[in-house]
PDB file of the backbone (N, CA, C, O) and the ligand in Angstrom, with CONECT records:
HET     ZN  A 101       1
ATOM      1  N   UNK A   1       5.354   3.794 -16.274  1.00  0.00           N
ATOM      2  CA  UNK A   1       4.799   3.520 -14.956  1.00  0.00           C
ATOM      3  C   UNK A   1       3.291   3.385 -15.092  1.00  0.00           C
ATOM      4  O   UNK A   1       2.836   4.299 -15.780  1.00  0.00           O
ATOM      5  N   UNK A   2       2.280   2.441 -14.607  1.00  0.00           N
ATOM      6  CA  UNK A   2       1.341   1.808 -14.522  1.00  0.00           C
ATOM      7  C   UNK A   2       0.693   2.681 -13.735  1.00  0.00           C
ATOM      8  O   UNK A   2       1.259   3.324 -12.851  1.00  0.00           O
ATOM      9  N   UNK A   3      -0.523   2.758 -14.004  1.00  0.00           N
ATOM     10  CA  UNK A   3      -1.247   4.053 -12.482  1.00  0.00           C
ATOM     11  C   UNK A   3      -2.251   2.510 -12.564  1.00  0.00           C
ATOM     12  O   UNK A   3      -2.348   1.785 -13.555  1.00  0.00           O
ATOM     13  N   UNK A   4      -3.015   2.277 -11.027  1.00  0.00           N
ATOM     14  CA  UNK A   4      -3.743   0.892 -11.207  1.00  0.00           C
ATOM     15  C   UNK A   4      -3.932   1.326  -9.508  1.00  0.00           C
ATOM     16  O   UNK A   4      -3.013   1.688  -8.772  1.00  0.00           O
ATOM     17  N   UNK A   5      -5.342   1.183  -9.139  1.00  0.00           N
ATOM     18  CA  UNK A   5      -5.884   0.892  -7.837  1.00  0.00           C
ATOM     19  C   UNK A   5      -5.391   0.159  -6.727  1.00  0.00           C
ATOM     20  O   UNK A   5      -4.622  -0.747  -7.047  1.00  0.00           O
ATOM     21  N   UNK A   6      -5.690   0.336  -5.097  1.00  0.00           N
ATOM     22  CA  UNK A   6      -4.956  -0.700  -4.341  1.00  0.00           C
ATOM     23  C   UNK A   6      -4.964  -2.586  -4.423  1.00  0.00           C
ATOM     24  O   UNK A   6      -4.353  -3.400  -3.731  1.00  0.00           O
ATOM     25  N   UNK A   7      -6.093  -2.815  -5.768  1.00  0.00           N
ATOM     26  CA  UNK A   7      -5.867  -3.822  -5.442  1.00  0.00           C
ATOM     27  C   UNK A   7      -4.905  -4.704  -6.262  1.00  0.00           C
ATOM     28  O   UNK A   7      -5.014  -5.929  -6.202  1.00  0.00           O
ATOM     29  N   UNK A   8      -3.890  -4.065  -7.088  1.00  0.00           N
ATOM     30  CA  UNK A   8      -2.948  -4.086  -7.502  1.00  0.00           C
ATOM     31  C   UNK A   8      -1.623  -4.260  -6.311  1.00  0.00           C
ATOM     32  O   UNK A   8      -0.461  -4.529  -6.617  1.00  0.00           O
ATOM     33  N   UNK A   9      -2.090  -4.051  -5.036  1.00  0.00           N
ATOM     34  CA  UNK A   9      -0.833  -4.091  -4.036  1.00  0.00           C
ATOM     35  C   UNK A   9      -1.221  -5.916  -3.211  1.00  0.00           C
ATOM     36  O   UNK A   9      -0.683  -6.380  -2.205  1.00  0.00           O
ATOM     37  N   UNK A  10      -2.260  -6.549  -4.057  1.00  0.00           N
ATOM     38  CA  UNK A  10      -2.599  -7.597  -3.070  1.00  0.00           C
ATOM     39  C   UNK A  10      -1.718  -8.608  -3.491  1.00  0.00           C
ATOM     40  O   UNK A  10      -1.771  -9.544  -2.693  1.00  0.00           O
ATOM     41  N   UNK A  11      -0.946  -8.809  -4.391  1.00  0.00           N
ATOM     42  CA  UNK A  11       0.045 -10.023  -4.369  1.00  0.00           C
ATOM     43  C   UNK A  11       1.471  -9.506  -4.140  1.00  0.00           C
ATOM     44  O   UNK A  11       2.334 -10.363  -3.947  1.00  0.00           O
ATOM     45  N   UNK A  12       1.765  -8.447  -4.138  1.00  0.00           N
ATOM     46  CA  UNK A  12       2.850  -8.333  -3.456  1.00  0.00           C
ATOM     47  C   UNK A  12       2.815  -8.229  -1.915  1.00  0.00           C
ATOM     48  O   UNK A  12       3.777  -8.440  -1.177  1.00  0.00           O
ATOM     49  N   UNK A  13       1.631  -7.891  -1.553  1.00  0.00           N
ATOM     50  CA  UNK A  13       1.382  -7.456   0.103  1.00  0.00           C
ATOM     51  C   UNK A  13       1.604  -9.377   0.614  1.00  0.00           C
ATOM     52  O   UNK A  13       2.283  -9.787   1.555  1.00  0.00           O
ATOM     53  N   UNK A  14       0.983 -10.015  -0.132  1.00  0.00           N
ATOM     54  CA  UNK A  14       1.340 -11.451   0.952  1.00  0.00           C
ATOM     55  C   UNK A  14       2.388 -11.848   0.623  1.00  0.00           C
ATOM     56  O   UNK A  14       2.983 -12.634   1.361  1.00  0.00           O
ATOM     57  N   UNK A  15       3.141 -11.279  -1.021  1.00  0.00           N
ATOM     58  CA  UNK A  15       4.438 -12.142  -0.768  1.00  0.00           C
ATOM     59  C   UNK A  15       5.147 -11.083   0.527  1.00  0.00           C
ATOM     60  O   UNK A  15       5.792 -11.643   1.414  1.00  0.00           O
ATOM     61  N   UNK A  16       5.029 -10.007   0.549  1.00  0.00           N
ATOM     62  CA  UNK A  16       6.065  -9.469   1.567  1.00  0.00           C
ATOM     63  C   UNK A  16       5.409  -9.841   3.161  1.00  0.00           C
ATOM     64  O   UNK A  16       6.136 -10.346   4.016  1.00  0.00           O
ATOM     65  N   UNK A  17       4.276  -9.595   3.370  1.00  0.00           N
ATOM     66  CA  UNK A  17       3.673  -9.670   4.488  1.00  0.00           C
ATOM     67  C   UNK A  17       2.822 -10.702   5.124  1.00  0.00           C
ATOM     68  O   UNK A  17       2.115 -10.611   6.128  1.00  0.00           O
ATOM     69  N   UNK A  18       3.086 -11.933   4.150  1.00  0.00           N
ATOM     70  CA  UNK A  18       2.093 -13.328   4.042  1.00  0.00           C
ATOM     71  C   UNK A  18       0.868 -13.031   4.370  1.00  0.00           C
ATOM     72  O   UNK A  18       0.316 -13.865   5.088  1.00  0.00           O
ATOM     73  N   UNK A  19       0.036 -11.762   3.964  1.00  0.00           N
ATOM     74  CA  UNK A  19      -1.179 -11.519   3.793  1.00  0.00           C
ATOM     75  C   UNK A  19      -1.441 -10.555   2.722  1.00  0.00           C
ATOM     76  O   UNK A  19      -0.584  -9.883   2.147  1.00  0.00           O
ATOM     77  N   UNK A  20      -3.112 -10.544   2.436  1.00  0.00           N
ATOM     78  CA  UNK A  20      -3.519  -9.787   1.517  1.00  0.00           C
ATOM     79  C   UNK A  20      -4.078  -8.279   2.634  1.00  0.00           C
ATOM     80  O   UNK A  20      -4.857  -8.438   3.573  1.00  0.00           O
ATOM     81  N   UNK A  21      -3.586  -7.160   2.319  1.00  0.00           N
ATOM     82  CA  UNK A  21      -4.089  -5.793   3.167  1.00  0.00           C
ATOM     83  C   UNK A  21      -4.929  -5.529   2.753  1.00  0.00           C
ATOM     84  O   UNK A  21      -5.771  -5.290   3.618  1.00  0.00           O
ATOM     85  N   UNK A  22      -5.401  -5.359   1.439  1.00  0.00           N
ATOM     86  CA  UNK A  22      -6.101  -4.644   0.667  1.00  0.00           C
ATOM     87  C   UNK A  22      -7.776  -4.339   1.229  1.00  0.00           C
ATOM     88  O   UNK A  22      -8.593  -3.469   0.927  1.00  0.00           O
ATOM     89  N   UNK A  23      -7.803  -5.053   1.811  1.00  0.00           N
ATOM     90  CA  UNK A  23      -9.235  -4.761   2.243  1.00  0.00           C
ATOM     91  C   UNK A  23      -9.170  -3.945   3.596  1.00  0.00           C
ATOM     92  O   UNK A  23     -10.053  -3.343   4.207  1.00  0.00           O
ATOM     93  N   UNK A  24      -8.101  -4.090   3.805  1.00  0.00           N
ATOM     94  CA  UNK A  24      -8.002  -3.524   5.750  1.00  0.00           C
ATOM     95  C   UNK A  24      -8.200  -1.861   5.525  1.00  0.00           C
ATOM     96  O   UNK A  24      -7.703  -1.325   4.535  1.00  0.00           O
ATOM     97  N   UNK A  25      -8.897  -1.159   6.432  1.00  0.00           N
ATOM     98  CA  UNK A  25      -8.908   0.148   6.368  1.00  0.00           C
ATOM     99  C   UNK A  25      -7.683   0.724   6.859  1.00  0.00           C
ATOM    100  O   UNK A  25      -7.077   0.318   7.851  1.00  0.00           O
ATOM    101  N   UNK A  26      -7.290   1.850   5.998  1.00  0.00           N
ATOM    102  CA  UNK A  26      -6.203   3.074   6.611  1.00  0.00           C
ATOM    103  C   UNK A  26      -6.551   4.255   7.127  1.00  0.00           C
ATOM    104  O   UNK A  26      -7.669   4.480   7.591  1.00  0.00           O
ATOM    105  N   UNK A  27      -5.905   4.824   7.094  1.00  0.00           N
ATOM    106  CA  UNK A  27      -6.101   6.422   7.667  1.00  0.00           C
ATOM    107  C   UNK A  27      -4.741   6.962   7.261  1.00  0.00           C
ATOM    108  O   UNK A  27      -3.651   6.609   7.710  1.00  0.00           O
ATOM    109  N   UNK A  28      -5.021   7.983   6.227  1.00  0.00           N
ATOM    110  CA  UNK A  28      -3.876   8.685   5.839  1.00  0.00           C
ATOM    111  C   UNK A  28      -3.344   9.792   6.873  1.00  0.00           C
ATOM    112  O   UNK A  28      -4.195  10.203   7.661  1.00  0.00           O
ATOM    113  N   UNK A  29      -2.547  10.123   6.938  1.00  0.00           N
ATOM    114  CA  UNK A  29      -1.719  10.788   8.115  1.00  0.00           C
ATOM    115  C   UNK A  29      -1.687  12.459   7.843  1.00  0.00           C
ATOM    116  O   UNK A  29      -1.726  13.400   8.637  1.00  0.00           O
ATOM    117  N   UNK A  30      -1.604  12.408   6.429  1.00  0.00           N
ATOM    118  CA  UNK A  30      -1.517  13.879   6.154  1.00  0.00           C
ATOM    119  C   UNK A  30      -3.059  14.732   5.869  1.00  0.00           C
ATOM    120  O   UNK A  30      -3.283  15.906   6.163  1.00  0.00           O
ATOM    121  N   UNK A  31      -3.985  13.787   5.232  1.00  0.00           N
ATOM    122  CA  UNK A  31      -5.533  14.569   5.703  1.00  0.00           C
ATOM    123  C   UNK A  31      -6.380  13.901   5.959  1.00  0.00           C
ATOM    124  O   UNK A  31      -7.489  14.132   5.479  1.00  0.00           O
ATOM    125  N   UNK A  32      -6.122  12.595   6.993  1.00  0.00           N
ATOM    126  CA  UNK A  32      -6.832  11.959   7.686  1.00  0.00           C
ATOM    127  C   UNK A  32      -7.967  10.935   6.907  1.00  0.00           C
ATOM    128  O   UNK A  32      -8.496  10.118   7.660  1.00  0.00           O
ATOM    129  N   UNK A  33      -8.378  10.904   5.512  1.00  0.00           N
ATOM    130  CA  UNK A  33      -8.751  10.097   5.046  1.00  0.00           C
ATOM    131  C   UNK A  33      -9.005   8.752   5.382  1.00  0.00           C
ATOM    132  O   UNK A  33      -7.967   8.101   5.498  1.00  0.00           O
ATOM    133  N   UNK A  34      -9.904   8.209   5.550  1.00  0.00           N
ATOM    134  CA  UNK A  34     -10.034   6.734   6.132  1.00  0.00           C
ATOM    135  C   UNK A  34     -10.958   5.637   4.545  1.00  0.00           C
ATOM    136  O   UNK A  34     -12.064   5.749   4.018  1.00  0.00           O
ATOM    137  N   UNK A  35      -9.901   4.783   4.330  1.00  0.00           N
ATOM    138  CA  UNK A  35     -10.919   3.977   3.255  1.00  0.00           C
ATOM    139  C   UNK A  35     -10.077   2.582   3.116  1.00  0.00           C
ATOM    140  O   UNK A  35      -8.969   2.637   3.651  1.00  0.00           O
ATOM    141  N   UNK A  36     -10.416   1.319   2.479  1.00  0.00           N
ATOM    142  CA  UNK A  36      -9.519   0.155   2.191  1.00  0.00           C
ATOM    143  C   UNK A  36      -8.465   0.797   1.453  1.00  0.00           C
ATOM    144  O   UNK A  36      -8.574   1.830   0.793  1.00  0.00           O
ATOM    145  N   UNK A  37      -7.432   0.094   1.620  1.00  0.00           N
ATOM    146  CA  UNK A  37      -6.042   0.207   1.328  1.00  0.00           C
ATOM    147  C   UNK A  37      -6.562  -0.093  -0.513  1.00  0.00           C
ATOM    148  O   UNK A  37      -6.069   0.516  -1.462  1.00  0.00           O
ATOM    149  N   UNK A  38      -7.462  -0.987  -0.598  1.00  0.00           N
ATOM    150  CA  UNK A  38      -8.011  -1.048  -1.854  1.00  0.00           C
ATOM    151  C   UNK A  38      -8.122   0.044  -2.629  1.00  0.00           C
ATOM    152  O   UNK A  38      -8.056  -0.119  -3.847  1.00  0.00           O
ATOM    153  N   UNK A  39      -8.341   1.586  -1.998  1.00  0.00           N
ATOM    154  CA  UNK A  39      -8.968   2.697  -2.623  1.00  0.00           C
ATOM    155  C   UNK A  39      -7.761   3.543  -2.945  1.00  0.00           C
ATOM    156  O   UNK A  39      -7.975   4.588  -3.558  1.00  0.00           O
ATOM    157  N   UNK A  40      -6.543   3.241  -2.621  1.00  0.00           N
ATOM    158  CA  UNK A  40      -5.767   3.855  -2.890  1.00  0.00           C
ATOM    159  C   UNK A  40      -5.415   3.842  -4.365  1.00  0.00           C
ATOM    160  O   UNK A  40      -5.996   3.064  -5.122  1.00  0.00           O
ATOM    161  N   UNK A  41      -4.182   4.947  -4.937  1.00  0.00           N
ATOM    162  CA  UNK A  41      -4.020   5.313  -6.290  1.00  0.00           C
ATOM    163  C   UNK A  41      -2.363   4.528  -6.139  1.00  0.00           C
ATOM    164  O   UNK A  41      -1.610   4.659  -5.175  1.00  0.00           O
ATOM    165  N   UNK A  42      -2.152   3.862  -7.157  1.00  0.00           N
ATOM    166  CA  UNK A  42      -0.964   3.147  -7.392  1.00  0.00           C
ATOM    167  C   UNK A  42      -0.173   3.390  -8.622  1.00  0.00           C
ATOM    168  O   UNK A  42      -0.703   3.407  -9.733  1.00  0.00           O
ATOM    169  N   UNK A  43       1.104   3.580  -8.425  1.00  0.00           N
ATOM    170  CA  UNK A  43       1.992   3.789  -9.119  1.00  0.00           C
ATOM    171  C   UNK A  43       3.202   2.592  -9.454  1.00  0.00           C
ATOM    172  O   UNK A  43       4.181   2.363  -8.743  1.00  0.00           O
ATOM    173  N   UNK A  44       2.947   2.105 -10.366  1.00  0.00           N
ATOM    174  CA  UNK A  44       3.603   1.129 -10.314  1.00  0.00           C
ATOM    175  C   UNK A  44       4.720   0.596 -11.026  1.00  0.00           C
ATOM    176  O   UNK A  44       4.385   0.675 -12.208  1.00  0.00           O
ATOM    177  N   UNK A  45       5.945   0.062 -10.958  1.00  0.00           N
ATOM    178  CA  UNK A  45       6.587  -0.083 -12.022  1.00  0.00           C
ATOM    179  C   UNK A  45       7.091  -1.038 -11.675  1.00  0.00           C
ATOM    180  O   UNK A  45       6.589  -1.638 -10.724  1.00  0.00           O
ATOM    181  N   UNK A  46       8.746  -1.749 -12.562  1.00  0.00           N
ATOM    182  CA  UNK A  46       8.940  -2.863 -12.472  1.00  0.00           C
ATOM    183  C   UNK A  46      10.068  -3.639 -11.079  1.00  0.00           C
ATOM    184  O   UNK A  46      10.472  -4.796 -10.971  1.00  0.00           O
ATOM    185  N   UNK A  47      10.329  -2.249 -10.058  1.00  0.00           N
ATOM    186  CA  UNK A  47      11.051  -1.772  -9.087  1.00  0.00           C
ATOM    187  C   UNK A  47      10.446  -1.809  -7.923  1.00  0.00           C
ATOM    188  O   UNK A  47      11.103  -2.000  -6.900  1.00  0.00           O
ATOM    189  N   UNK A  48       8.623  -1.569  -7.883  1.00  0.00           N
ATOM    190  CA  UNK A  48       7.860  -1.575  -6.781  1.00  0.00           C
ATOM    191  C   UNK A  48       7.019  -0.847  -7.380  1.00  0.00           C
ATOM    192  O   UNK A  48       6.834  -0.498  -8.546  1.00  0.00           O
ATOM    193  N   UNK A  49       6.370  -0.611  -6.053  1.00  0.00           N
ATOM    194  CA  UNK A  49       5.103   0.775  -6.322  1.00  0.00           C
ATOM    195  C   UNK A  49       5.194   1.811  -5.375  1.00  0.00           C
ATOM    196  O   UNK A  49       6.064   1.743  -4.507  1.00  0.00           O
ATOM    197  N   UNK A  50       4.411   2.768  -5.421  1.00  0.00           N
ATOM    198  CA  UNK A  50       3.973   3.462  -4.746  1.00  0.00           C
ATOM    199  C   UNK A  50       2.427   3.926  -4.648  1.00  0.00           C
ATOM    200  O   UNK A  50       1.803   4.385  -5.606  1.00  0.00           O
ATOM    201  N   UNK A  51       1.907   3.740  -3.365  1.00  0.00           N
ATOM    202  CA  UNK A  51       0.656   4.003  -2.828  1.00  0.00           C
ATOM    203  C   UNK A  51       0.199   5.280  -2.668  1.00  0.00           C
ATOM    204  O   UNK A  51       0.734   5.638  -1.618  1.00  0.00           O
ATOM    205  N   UNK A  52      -0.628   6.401  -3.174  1.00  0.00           N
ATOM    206  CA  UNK A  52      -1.036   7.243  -2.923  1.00  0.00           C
ATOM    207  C   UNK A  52      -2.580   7.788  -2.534  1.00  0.00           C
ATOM    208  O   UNK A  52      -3.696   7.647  -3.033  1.00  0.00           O
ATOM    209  N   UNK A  53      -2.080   8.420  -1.484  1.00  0.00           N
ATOM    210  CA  UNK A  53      -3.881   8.711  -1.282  1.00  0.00           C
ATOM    211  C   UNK A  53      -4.765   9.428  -2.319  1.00  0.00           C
ATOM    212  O   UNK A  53      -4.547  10.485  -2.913  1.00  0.00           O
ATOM    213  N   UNK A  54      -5.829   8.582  -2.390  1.00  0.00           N
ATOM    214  CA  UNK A  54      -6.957   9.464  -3.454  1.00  0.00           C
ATOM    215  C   UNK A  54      -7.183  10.938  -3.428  1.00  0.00           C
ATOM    216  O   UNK A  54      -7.194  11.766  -4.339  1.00  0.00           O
ATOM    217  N   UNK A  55      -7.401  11.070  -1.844  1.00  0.00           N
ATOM    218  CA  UNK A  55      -8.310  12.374  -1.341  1.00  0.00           C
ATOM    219  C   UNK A  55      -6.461  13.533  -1.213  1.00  0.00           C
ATOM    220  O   UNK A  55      -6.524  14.705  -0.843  1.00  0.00           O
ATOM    221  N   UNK A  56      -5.962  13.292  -1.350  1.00  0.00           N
ATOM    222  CA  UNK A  56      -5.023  14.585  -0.729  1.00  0.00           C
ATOM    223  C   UNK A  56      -2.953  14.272  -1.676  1.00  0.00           C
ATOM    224  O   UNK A  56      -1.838  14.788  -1.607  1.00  0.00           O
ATOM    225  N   UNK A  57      -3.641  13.131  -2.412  1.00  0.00           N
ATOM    226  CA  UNK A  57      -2.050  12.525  -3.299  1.00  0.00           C
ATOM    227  C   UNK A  57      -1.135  12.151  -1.999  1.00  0.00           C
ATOM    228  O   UNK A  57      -0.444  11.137  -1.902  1.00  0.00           O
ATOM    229  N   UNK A  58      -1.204  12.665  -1.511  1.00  0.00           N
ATOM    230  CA  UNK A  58       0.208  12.172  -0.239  1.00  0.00           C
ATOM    231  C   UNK A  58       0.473  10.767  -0.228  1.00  0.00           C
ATOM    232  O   UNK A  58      -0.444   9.953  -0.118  1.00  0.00           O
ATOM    233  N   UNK A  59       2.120  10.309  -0.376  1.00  0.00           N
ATOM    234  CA  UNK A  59       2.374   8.750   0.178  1.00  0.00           C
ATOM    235  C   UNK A  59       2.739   8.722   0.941  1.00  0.00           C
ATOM    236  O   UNK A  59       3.541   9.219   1.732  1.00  0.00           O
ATOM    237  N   UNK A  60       1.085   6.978   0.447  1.00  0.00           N
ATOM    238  CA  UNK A  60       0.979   6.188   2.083  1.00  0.00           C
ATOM    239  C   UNK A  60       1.950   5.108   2.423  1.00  0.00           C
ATOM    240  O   UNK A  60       2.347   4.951   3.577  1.00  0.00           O
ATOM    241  N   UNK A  61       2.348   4.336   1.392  1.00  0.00           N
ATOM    242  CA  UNK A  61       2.530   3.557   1.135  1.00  0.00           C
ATOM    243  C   UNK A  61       3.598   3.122   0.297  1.00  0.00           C
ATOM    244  O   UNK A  61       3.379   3.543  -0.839  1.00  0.00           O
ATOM    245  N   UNK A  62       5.079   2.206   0.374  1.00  0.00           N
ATOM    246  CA  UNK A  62       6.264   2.148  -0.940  1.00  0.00           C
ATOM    247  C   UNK A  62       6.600   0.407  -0.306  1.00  0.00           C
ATOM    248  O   UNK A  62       6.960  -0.117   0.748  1.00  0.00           O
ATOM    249  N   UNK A  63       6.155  -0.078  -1.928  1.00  0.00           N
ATOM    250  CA  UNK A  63       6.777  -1.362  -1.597  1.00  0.00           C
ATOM    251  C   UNK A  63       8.379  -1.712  -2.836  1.00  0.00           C
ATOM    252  O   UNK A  63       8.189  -2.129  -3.979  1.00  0.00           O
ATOM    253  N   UNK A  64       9.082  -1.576  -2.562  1.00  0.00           N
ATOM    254  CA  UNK A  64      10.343  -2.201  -3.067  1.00  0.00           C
ATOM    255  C   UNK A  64      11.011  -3.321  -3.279  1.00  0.00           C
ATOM    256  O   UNK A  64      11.489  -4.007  -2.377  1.00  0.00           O
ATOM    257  N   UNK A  65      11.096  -3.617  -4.712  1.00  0.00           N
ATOM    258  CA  UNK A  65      11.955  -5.294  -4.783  1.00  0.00           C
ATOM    259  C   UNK A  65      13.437  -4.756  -4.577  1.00  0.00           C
ATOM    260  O   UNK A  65      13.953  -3.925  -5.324  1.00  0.00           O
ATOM    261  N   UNK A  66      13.822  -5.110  -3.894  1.00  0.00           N
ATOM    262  CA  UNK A  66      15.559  -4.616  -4.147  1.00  0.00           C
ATOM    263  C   UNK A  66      16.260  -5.864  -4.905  1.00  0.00           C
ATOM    264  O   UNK A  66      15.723  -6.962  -5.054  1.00  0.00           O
ATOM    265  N   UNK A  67      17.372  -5.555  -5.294  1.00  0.00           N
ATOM    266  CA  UNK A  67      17.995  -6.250  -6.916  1.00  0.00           C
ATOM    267  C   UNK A  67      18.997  -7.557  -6.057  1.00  0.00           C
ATOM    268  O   UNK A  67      19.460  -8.390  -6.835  1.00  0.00           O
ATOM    269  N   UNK A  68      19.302  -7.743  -4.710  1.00  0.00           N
ATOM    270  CA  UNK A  68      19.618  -8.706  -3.612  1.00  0.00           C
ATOM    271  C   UNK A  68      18.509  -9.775  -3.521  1.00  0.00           C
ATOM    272  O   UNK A  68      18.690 -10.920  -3.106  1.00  0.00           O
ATOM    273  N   UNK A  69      17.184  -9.200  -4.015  1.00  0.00           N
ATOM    274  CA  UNK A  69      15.839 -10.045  -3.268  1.00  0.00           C
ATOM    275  C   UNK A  69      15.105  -9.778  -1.863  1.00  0.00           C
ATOM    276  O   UNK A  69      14.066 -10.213  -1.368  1.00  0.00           O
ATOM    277  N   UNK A  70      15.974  -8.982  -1.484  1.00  0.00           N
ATOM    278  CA  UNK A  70      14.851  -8.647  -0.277  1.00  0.00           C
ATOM    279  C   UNK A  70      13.967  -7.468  -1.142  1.00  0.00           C
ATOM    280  O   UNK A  70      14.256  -6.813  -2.143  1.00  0.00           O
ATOM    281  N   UNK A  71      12.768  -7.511  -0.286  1.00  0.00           N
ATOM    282  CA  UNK A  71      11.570  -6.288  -0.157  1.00  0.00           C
ATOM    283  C   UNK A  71      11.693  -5.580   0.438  1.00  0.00           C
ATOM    284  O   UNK A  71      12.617  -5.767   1.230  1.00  0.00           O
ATOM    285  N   UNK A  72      11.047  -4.444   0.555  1.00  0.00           N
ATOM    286  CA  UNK A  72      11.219  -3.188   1.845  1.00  0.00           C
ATOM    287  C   UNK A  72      10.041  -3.192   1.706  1.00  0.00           C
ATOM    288  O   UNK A  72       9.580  -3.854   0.776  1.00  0.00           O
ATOM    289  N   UNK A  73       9.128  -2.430   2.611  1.00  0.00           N
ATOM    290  CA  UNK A  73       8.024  -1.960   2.579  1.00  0.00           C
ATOM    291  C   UNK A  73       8.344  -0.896   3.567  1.00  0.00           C
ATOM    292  O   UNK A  73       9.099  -1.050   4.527  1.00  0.00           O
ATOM    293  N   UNK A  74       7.464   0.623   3.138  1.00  0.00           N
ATOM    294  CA  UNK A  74       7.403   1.528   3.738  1.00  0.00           C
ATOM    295  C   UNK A  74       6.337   2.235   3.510  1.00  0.00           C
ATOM    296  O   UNK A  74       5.891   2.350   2.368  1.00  0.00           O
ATOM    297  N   UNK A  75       5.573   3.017   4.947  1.00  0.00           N
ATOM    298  CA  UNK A  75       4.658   3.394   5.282  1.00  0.00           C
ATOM    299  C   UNK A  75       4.669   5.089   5.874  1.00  0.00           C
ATOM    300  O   UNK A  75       4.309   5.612   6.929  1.00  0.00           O
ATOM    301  N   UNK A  76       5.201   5.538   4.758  1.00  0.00           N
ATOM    302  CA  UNK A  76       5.593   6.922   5.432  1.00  0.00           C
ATOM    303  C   UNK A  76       4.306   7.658   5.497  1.00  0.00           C
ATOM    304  O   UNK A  76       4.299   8.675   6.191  1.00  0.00           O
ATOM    305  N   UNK A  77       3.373   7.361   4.975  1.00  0.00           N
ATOM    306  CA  UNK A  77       2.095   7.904   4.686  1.00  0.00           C
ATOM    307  C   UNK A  77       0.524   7.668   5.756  1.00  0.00           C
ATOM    308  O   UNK A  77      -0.395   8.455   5.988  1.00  0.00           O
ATOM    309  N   UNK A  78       0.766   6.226   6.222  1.00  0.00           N
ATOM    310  CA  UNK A  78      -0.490   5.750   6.882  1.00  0.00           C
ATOM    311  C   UNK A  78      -0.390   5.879   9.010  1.00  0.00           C
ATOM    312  O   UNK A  78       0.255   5.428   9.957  1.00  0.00           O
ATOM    313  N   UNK A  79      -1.388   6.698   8.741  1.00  0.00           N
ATOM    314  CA  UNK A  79      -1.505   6.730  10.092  1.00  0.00           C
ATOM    315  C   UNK A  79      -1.478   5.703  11.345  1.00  0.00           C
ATOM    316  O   UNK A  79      -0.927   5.507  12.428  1.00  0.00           O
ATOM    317  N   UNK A  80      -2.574   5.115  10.341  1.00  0.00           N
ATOM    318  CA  UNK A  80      -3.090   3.306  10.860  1.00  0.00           C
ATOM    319  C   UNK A  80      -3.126   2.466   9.723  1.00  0.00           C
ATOM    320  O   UNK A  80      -3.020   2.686   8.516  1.00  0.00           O
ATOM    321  N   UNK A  81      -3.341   1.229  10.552  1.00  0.00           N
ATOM    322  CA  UNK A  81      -3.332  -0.004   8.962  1.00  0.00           C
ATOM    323  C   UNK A  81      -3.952  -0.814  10.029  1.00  0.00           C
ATOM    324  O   UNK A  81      -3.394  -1.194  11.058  1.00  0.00           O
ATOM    325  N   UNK A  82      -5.196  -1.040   9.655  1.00  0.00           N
ATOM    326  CA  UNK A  82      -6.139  -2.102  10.265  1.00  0.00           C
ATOM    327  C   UNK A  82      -5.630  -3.599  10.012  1.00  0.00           C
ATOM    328  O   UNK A  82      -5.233  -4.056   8.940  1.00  0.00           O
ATOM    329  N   UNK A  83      -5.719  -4.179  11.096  1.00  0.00           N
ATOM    330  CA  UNK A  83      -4.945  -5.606  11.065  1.00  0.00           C
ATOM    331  C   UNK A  83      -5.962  -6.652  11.743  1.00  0.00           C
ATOM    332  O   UNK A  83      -6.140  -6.940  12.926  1.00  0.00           O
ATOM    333  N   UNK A  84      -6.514  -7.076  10.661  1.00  0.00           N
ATOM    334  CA  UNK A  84      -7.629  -8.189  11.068  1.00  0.00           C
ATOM    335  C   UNK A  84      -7.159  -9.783  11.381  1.00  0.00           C
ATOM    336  O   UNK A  84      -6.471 -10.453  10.611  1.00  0.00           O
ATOM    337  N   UNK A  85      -7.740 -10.289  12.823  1.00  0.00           N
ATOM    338  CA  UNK A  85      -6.936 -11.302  13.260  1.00  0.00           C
ATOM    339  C   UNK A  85      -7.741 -12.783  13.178  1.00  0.00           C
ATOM    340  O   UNK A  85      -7.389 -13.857  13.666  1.00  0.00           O
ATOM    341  N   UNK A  86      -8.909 -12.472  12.413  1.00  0.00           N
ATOM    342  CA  UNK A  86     -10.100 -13.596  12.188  1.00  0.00           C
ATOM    343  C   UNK A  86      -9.722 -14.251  10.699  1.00  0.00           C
ATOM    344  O   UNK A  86     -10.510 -14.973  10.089  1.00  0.00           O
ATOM    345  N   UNK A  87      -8.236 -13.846  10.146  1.00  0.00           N
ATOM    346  CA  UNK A  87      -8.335 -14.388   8.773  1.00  0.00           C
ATOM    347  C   UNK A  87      -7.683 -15.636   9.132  1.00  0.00           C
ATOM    348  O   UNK A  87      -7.504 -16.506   8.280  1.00  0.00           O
TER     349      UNK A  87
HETATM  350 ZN    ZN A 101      -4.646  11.964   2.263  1.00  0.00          ZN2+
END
């Protein structure tokens, strides 16, 4: 498993979400942390990743290839996810 920064989540974030997040600010839920989705700690393997907060480890963040082809994405971790509408 790969440990690699949030901006390791920017080409899977538009294939699942037809955008790049990585720059958008979060807010972690469990100790309130606020920084780009960029700053997060990534876990990664050949299955998905997982997003973890810097400041407190808690996940924010699980993106999943499932073996059908769909994605999941899950956000058990983020309070907020800034969603910028000028892109
Ligand atoms: Zn945290």
């Amino acid at each position: 498993m790969a440990l690699l920064d949030g901006n390791a989540l920017a080409g899977p974030l538009v294939e699942l979400l037809g955008w790049d997040a990585t720059a958008s600010i979060i807010r972690c839920t469990h100790c309130g942390a606020r920084g780009a989705l960029a700053s997060v700690v990534v876990y990664a393997s050949p299955m998905g990743s997982v997003a973890r907060c810097a400041g407190c480890d808690a996940v924010l963040l699980t993106l999943v290839d499932a073996p059908d082809g769909r994605g999941w994405v899950g956000m058990p971790g983020l309070d907020a996810l800034e969603v910028r509408r000028d892109r």
